[in-house]
N, C-alpha and C positions, 0 to 999 in steps of 0.2 A: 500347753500344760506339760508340765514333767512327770513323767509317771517312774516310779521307782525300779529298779530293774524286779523282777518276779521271775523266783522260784518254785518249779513245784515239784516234791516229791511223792513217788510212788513208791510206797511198801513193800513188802514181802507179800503180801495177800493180795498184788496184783502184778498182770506182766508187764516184763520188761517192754513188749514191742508196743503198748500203752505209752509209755513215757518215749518210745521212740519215737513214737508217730506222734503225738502232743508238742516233742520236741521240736522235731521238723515245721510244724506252723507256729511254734512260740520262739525259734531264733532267728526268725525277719524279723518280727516285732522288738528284737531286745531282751528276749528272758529268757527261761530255759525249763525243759522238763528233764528230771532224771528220777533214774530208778534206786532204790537202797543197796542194790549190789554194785550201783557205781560209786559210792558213798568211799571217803578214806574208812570210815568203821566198816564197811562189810556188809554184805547178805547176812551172815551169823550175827550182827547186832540185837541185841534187845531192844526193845522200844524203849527204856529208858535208856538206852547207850546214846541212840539214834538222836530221840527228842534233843538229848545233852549236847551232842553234836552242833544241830540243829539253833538251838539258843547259843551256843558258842559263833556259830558265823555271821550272825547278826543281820543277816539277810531276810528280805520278805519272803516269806514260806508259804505255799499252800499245800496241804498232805491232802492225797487222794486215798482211799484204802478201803479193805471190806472188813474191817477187824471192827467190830464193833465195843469192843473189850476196854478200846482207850477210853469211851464212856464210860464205863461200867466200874474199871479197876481205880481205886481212888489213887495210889501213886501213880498211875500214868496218867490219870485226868490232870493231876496238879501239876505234874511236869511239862505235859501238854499246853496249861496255860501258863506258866512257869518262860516258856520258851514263846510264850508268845504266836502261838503257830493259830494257824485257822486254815478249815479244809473239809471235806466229802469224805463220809461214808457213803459206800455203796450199797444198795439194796441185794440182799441173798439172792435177787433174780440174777446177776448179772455173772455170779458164776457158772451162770448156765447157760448165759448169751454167748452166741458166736463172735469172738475178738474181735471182728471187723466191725458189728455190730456195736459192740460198747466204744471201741475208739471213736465211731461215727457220732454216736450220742457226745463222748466228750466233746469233740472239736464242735458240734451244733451247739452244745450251753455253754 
């Protein structure tokens, strides 16, 4: 089976060593984790700069994030589907998890 190559990005409302450590076991497999401050738009992106981005590269996307607001705000929900994108919110717990802790949870699901 060929599986597409998969992106995932992490936001501004989660850390960088998140998508470092996601990344390190998703680029044996072929795909990649990154963070929005490694993004050509920047850490200072808006979520719609980002999403824009994001539907411009044409890539499978999965967005990780604790920003619960891309639901909630109707231009970023539209953009968000708009671009095609699919992904995780976090649960409010996990800003209060210890890092090692939530990366561990990612790479188990």
């Amino acid at each position: 089976m060929n599986v597409p190559h998969l992106k995932v990005l992490f936001d501004n409302c989660t850390s960088p060593v998140l998508a470092a450590t996601l990344g390190g076991y998703l680029n044996h497999l072929g795909h990649e984790a990154i963070h929005l401050k490694d993004l050509p738009c920047g850490r200072h992106a808006t979520d719609l700069e980002w999403m824009e981005y994001l539907r411009k590269d044409r890539s499978e996307w999965v967005v990780v994030t604790a920003d619960s607001r891309i639901q909630k705000n109707r231009a970023e929900r539209v953009a968000y589907r708009q671009a095609n994108l699919r992904g995780f919110v976090l649960a409010p717990a996990y800003q209060k998890t210890p890092l090692n802790q939530t990366a561990s949870f990612l790479l188990w699901r």
